[in-house]
C-alpha positions, 0 to 999 in steps of 0.5 A: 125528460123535460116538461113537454116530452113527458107530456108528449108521452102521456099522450102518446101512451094514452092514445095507445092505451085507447087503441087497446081498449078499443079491441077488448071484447066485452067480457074484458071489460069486466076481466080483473087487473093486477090491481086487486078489486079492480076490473079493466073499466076500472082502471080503464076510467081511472086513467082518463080521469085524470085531466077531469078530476077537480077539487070538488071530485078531490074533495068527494072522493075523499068524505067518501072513502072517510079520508082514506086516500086509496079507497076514495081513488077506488070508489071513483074509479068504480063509478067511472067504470060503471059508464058505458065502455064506448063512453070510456074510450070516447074520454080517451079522445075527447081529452087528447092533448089535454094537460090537466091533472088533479090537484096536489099532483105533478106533470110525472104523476099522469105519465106514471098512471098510463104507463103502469095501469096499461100493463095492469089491464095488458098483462093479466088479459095476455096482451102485450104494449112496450113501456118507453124506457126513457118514460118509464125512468122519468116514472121511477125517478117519481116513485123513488122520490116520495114515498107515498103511496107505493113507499118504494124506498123503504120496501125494496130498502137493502137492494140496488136497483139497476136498469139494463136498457137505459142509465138508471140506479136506485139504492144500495145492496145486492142487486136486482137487475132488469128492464126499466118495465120491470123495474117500475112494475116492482117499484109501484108493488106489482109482481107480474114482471119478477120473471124479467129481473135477475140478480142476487139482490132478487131473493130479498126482494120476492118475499116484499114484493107487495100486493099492487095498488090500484092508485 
């Protein structure tokens, strides 16, 4: 995917993600997500801060979390979660097109949060909305490429990863065959989608799954 096809996805998913949050009854809201500690508006906020958070926001969220990246991305999300949820889903709309992105991240790095923190509030919530395979690839090309925060590489090291919607392959070993959902859900740590993968490169895999990161 080129630079505007990733962005239309980003808007594309986001204004999807928008439409869910838009049915949530307000106990949802507060229903806890795939990422440990965070609830729905959490993760809600999270995602639409993104075209907001400069450096000053960069620069407070880290003397807040005492430099420990993962606490300071959850301290904001926190408070962003804390607004009223009409206010939350407003973003989504006013920040429609928006290309912004924080500092020291890449044009994949938005596309990675919306498409995986809507499966982190969806499926704990029982609700369903379909990864774009070719988005979720251009995500995984991203996790597989760094290693932080989600070190994929050294956590899923001794398997192959192999999609079966579209041309993707990370790795080496026993395979671990799925969807490139469940792919990009097992690569960023979560373990919702193991149901959905198959192979005998499998077995290595449940045991290091990980707990998921909120970030």
């Amino acid at each position: 995917m080129d630079r505007d096809a990733i962005w239309e996805s980003v808007h594309r998913e986001r204004s999807a993600l928008a439409d869910l949050l838009e049915t949530l009854r307000p106990e949802e809201w507060d229903h806890p997500t795939l990422c440990p500690g965070w609830a729905v508006r959490d993760v809600a906020a999270h995602v639409i801060s993104s075209p907001q958070f400069g450096l000053p926001d960069l620069a407070r969220a880290l003397w807040r979390g005492r430099g420990d990246y993962n606490r300071a991305v959850y301290l904001d999300a926190r408070d962003r979660g804390r607004r009223p949820v009409e206010q939350i889903v407003a973003d989504y709309r006013r920040l429609d097109g928006s290309r912004r992105h924080p500092p020291g991240t890449g044009v994949r790095d938005p596309l990675l949060d919306v498409l995986v923190h809507t499966q982190d509030i969806a499926l704990p919530l029982g609700r369903r909305h379909a990864m774009p395979p070719e988005a979720a690839r251009a995500a995984a090309e991203r996790v597989w490429s760094v290693s932080f925060p989600f070190r994929a590489r050294r956590r899923l090291r001794g398997v192959k990863l192999t999609a079966t919607d579209v041309d993707w392959q990370a790795g080496s070993g026993p395979e671990v065959r799925g969807t490139m959902e469940a792919l990009l859900l097992l690569l960023t740590g979560r373990t919702a989608a193991l149901d959905r993968l198959e192979g005998p490169g499998l077995e290595l895999v449940l045991p290091g799954a990980g707990a998921a990161r909120g970030s």
